[in-house]
N, C-alpha and C positions, 0 to 999 in steps of 0.2 A: 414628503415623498408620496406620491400616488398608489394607491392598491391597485395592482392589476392582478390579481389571482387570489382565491379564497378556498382553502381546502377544510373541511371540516371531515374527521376522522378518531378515532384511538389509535391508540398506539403505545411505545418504544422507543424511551432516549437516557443514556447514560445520565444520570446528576454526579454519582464520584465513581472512581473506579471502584468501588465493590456495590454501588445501589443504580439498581435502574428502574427507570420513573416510568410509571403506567399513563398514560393520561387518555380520555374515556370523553369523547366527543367533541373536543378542543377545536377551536377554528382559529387556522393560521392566517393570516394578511402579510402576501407578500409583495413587496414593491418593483418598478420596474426595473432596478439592479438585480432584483433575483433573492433579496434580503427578507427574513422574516421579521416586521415590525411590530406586530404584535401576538401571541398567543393569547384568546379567549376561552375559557370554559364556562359550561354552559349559564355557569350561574352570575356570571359577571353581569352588571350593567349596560355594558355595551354590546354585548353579542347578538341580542336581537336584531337589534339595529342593522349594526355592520352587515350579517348576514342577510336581511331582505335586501341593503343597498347593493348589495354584490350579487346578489340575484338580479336584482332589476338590473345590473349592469352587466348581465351575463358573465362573470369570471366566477360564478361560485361552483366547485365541484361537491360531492360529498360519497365518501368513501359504503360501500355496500356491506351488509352485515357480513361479519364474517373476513370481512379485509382488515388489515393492521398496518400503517405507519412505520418504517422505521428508517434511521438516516441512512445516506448512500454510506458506502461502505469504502475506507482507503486503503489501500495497497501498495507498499511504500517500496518494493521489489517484484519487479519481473522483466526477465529478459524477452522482450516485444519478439524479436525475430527466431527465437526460437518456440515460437507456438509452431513452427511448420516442424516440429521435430519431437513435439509434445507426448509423452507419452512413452519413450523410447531410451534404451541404453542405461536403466535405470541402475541396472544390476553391475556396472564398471563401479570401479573408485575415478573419483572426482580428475585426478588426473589423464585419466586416460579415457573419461568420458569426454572430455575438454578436443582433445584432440581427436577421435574416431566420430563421435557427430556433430559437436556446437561449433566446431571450427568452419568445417565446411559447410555446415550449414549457415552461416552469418555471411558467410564469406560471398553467398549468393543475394546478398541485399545491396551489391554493389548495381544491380538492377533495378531501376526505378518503378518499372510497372510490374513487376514481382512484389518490391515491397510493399507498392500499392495495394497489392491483391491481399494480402500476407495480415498487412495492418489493419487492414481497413475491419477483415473478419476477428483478431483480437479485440478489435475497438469496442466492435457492435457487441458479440460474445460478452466483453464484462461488463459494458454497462448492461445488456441484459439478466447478468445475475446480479446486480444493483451494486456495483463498483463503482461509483462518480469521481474518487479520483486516484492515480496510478502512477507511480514513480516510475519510469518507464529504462533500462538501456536498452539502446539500440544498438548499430553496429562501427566499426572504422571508418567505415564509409559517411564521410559527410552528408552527401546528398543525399543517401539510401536514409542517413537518420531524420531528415529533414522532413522526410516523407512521412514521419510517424507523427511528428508534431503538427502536420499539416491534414491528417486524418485525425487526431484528436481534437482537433479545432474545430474540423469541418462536423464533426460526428456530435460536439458535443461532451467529451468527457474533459474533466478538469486532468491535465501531464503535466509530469518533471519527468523532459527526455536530453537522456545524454549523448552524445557521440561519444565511444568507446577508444580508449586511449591507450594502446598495448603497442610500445615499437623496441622492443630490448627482440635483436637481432638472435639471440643465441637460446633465448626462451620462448619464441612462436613462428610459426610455421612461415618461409616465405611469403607463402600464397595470400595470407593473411594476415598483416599486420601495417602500423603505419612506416611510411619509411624510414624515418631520424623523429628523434625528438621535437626537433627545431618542425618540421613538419605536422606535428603532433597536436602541437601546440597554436600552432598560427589555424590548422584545420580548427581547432578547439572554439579558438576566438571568435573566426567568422562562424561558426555553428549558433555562439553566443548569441552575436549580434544580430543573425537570423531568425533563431529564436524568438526574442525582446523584440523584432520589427512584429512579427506577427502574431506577438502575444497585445499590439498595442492595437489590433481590432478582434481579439478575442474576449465573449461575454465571461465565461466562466474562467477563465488563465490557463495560460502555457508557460512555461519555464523552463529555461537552461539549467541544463546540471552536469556539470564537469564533470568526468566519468573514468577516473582511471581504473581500469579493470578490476586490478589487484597488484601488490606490490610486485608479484611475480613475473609479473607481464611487462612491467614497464621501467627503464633507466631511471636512475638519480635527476640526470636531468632533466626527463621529461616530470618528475614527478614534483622537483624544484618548481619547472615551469607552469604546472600546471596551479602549484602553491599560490604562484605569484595573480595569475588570472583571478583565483578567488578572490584576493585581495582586494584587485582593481573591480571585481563586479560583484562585489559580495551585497550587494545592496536589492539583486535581483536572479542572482543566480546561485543554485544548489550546487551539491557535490555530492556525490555517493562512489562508494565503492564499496568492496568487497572486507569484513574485519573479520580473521582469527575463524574461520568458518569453519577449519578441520584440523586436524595434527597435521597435515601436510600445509598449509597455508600458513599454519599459528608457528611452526618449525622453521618455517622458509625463514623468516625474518628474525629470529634469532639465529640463524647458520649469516646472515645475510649482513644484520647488522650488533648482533648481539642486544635485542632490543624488542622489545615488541613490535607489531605494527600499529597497535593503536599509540605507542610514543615516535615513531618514525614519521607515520602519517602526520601528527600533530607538528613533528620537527616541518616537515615540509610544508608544514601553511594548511592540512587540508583537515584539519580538524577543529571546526568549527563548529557555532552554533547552528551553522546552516549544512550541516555532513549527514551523509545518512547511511549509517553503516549497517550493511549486511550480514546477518546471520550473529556476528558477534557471540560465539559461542564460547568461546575462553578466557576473556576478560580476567587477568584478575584483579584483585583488592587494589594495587596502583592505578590499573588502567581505568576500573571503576571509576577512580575519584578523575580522572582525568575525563572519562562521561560527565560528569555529572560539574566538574570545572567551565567544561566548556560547553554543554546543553547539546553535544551533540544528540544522535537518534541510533539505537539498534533498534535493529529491525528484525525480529524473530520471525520464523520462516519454519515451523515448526517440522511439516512435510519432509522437503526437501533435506533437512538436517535428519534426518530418521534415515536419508537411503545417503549422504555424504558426510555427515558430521562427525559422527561416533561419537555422538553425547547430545544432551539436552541440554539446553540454556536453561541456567536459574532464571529466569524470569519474575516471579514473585521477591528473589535477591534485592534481581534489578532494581525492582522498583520502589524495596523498602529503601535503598541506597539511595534513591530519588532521582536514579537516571529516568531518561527518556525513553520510552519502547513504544513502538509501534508494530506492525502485524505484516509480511507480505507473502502471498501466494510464492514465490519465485519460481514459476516458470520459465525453465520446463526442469526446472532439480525439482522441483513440487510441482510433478502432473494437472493438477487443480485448479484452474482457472476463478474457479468460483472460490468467494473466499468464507464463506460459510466453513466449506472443505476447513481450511486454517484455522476457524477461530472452534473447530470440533479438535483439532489434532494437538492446537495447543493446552487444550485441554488433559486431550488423554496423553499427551508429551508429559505435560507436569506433574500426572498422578506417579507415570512410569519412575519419573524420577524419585517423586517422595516415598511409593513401596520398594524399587530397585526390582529388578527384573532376575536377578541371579539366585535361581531358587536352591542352588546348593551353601548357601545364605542363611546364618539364620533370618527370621523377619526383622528381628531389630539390627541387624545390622546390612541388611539389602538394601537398603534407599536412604535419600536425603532430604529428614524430615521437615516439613514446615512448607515443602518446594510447589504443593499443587493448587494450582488456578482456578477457580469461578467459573463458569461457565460467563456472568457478569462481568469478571476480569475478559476472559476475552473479548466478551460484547465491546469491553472499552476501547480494550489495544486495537480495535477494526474500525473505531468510532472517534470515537471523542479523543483518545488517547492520541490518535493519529494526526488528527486538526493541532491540539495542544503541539504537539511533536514538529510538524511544519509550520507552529505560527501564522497558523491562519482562521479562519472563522466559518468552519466545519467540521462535521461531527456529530453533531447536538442539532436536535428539533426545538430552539430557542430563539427569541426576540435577538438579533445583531449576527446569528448567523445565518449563511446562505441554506438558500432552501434546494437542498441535495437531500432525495427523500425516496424511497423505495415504498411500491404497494404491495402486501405480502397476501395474496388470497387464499386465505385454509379452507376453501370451501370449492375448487377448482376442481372439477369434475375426474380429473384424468391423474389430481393427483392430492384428493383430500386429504386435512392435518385429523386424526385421532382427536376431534374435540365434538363430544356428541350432547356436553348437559351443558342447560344455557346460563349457569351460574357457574361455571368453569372459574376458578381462581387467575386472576391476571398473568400472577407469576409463574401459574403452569401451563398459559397459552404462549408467553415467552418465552418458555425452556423448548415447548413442543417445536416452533416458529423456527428456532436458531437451531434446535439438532437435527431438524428432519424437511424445512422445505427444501424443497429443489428448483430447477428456475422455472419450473412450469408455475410455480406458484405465484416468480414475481411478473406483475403485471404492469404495472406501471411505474417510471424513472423518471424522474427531474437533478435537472442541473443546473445550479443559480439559476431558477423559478423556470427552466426551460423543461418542458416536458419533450424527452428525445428517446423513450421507448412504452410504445404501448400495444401489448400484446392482446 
């Protein structure tokens, strides 16, 4: 493979979920896929070398004192079209938030150059606070979702976007919904296969991801049929919905089936190694093992379960259990586009839970011990944990993954980091870095070796 790009830099990359590796003036070689083929430090044999030849060949960068390395960051929830709503109705319960703003507002993505306009500003937005990839729903609308995948492509960020799959007559709004099953599903496929065309001149990937809302939204048989699609294209295409997200979600489907929805979903086909389930706040000890059977992905979403959930996800549980977890903003239940936001909230989520919050309590019996995260822990679940989680080879500033890489500057005028002595301990320029930049700080973004934001 050819070097075309040479970044020399320190920085910030997960090695396991609880240790994250400092590395102090490394020089990356990354090739024309976008791949990091080797990391040198400085003391290596070759990095002399490599680095004058990547000068003479003009691809060498090198990062300014004061900047820090770290991976893009993935995001395995949010709903795309309601960024135009972001910020708002926070204070409803989840049901009737559904229906007073997200309805009608999605329902305006049946407009193509509205979407246009809609997307194209979420696109730019997360990669600018160094989001390089995003598990995206869109809406009902075919075309309207097409438009998402076709603004992540054009812009740059690595999507799983899905066309949104809610046709149960008696549970969503006329105005809004697909018509039959049987329509549901055939829209689905051609989404599919729209998708996979255009993900087949995309550098960094686009992906289908089957999307049925939540069980609540959608028929037996749409949710059969949609089973069945994974099946036939589980080779290139995701699935995500919504899992166990509140007592009103996690209730439905035992009123409904007498059953969890994490065993109903699996009955139907969509619980797979490739599902990406949202919020997942009730699990329990069966459904677990049923995670962790079939590799699916929760997806904690710390925020938005703080104003919808009425509970915290074990998280640390999870993952002694050896499930999969990953990290998403979900927008717009989680204000936060930026996912810094997330990987601070899941933090102070899991303290909440390990002291309990109910001070007429005594302290040992207010919380649930053992329950609170790393700050590192979440560095992973945004990083590494995330790549791990989609099967894919990102996350990590490492030889064989892609070079999806954020430039963090502590030293930007308008919005410097608290780092004043120049023997600053590593590991307390990386707590300062993750709990307090803001995007003013990130400067530069790469995606499969593409540089697609520079501030």
């Amino acid at each position: 493979m050819t070097i075309t790009l040479a970044i020399e830099g320190s920085g910030f990359t997960s090695r396991t979920r609880d240790e994250v590796q400092y590395f102090d003036h490394s020089l990356f070689l990354i090739d024309e896929q976008g791949i990091i083929q080797s990391v040198l430090e400085p003391g290596d044999e070759r990095y002399a070398s490599e680095k004058s030849q990547a000068q003479e060949r003009g691809i060498y960068q090198a990062l300014a004192e004061g900047s820090y390395l770290l991976p893009g960051f993935i995001d395995l929830h949010v709903h795309a079209p309601q960024w135009a709503q972001d910020g708002t109705g926070l204070d409803e319960p989840l049901e009737v938030w559904l229906g007073k703003y997200t309805f009608p507002t999605e329902s305006k993505f049946a407009d193509e150059s509205y979407a246009h306009v809609v997307y194209e500003d979420l696109v730019n937005r997360m990669l600018a606070t160094g989001t390089t990839t995003a598990a995206y729903y869109a809406t009902v609308d075919r075309k309207g979702s097409l438009v998402l995948a076709q603004e992540a492509e054009r812009l740059g960020q690595r999507a799983l976007v899905g066309k949104v799959v809610m046709d149960d007559a008696e549970a969503n709004p006329d105005y809004y919904r697909d018509p039959s099953a049987e329509a549901a599903i055939e829209e689905t496929e051609r989404f599919i296969n729209e998708v996979a065309e255009l993900n087949e001149h995309s550098v960094q990937g686009v992906y289908p991801v089957i999307t049925p809302r939540f069980i609540p939204s959608c028929t037996d048989e749409a949710l059969r049929g949609l089973g069945e699609l994974a099946e036939r294209y589980q080779s290139y295409a995701y699935i995500q919905t919504h899992c166990s997200e509140s007592d009103w979600e996690h209730g439905y489907a035992y009123e409904r089936y007498g059953k969890s929805d994490t065993h109903m979903l699996r009955e139907f086909g969509l619980f797979t190694r490739r599902s990406i389930l949202a919020h997942s706040v009730y699990p329990n000890e069966e459904d677990m093992r049923v995670f962790v059977e079939t590799g699916a992905i929760a997806v904690h979403c710390p925020l938005s379960n703080a104003f919808f959930a009425g509970a915290v996800a074990p998280i640390r549980r999870y993952l002694a259990a050896g499930m999969h977890v990953a990290l998403g903003s979900d927008i717009s239940g989680g204000y936060n586009p930026d996912l810094y936001g997330a990987i601070r909230q899941a933090v102070t989520s899991s303290r909440m839970l390990e002291t309990g919050v109910n001070r007429d309590l005594a302290a040992g019996e207010r919380g649930v011990a053992g329950s609170a995260l790393t700050l590192n822990n979440a560095f992973y679940l945004a990083t590494a944990g995330g790549g791990e989680s989609l099967g894919l080879p990102i996350g990590r500033l490492e030889a064989g993954y892609a070079w999806d890489a954020q430039v963090v500057d502590t030293k930007f005028a308008s919005a410097r980091l608290p780092i004043f002595e120049s023997n600053e301990p590593a590991s307390d320029i990386f707590q300062k870095i993750v709990n307090l930049a803001v995007p003013e700080n990130i400067r530069t973004v790469w995606v499969q070796g593409r540089e697609v934001v520079r501030k």
